[in-house]
C-alpha positions as CSV (number, residue, x, y, z in Angstrom):
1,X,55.2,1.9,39.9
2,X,58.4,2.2,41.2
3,X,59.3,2.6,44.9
4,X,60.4,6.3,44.9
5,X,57.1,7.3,43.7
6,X,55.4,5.0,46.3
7,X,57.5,6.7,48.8
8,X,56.8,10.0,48.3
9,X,52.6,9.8,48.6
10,X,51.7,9.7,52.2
11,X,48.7,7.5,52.9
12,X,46.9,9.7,55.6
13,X,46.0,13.3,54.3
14,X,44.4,15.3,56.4
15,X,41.5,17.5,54.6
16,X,40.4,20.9,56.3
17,X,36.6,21.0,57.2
18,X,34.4,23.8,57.4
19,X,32.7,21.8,60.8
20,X,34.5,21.5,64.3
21,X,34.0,18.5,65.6
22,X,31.7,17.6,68.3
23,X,32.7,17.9,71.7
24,X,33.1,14.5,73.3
25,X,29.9,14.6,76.3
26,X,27.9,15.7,72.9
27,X,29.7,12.6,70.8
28,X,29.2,10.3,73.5
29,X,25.2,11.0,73.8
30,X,24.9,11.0,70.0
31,X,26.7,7.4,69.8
32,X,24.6,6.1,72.9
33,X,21.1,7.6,71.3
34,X,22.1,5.8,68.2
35,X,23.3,2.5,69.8
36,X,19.9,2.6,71.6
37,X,17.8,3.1,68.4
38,X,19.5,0.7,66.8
39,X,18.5,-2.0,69.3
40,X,14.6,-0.1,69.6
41,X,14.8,-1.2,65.5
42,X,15.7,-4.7,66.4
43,X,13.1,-5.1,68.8
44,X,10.2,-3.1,67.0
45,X,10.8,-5.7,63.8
46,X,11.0,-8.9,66.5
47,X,8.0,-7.6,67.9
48,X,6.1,-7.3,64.7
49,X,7.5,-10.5,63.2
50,X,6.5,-12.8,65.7
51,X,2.6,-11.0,66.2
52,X,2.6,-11.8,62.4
53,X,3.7,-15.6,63.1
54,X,1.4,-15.6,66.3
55,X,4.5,-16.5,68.6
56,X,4.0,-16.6,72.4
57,X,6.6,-13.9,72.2
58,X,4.6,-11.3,70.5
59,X,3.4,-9.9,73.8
60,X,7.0,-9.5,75.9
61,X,8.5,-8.4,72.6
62,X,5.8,-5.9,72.4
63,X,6.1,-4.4,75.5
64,X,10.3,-4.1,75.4
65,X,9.3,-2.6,71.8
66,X,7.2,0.3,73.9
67,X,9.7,1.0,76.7
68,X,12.5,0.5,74.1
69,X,10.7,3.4,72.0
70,X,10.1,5.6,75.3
71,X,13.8,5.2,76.5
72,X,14.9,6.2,72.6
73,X,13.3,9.0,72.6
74,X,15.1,10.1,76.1
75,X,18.4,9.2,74.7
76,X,17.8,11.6,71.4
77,X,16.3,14.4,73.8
78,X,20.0,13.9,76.3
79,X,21.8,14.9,72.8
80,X,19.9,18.3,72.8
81,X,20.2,18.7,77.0
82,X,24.0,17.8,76.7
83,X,24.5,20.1,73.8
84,X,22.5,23.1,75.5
85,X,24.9,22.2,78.8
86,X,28.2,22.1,76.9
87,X,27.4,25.3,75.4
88,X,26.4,26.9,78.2
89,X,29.6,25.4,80.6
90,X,32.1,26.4,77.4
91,X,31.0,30.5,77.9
92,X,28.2,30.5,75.2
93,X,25.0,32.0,76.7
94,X,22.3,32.4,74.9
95,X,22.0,36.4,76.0
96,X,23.0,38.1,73.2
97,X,24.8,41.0,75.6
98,X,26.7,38.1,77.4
99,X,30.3,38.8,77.8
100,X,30.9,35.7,77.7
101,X,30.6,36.1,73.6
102,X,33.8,38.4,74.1
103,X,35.4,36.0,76.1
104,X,34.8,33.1,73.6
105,X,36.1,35.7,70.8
106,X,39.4,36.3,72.3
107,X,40.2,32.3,73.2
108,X,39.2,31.8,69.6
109,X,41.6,34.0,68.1
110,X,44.0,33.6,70.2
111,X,43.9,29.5,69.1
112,X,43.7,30.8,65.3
113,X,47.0,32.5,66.4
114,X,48.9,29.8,68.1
């Protein structure tokens, strides 16, 4: 391979997607909700691996397991709430005679435009 051909190949393409991208409150609670599973995981395995080896640990590990599991399930409900807010803050009501529909309409095609 010689170094014209290397050249001319860029190494970033960019690909057109059919999906936008999330806006960046709704990216942020999706990353912290799965952060905070990820650890609710961790904890839910310690806590059954050391009931199994009959650790004094079983009990705390246990109970962080439970209010890991409780505080999970808040952080994959603030994905929805933020979602439902963003909407709602970026002229998408969920009337269907909103004008802010015809509003959203016009700022989208005049971005298509531009």
């Amino acid at each position: 391979m010689d170094d014209e051909t290397r050249t001319a190949r860029q190494l970033w393409v960019e690909d057109e997607r059919g999906r936008r991208r999330m806006p960046d409150p709704v990216r942020n609670a999706a990353v912290r909700a799965v952060m905070i599973s990820s650890v609710t995981i961790i904890l839910a395995v310690v806590a059954f691996l050391t009931s199994v080896t009959g650790s004094w640990l079983a009990y705390p590990m246990t109970i962080a397991a439970v209010v890991a599991t409780v505080v999970a399930t808040w952080s994959v409900l603030d994905i929805w709430i933020t979602r439902q807010v963003w909407r709602q803050r970026a002229g998408v009501v969920s009337e269907p005679s909103s004008t802010a529909y015809a509003a959203r309409r016009e700022r989208v095609a005049e971005e298509r435009v531009a």
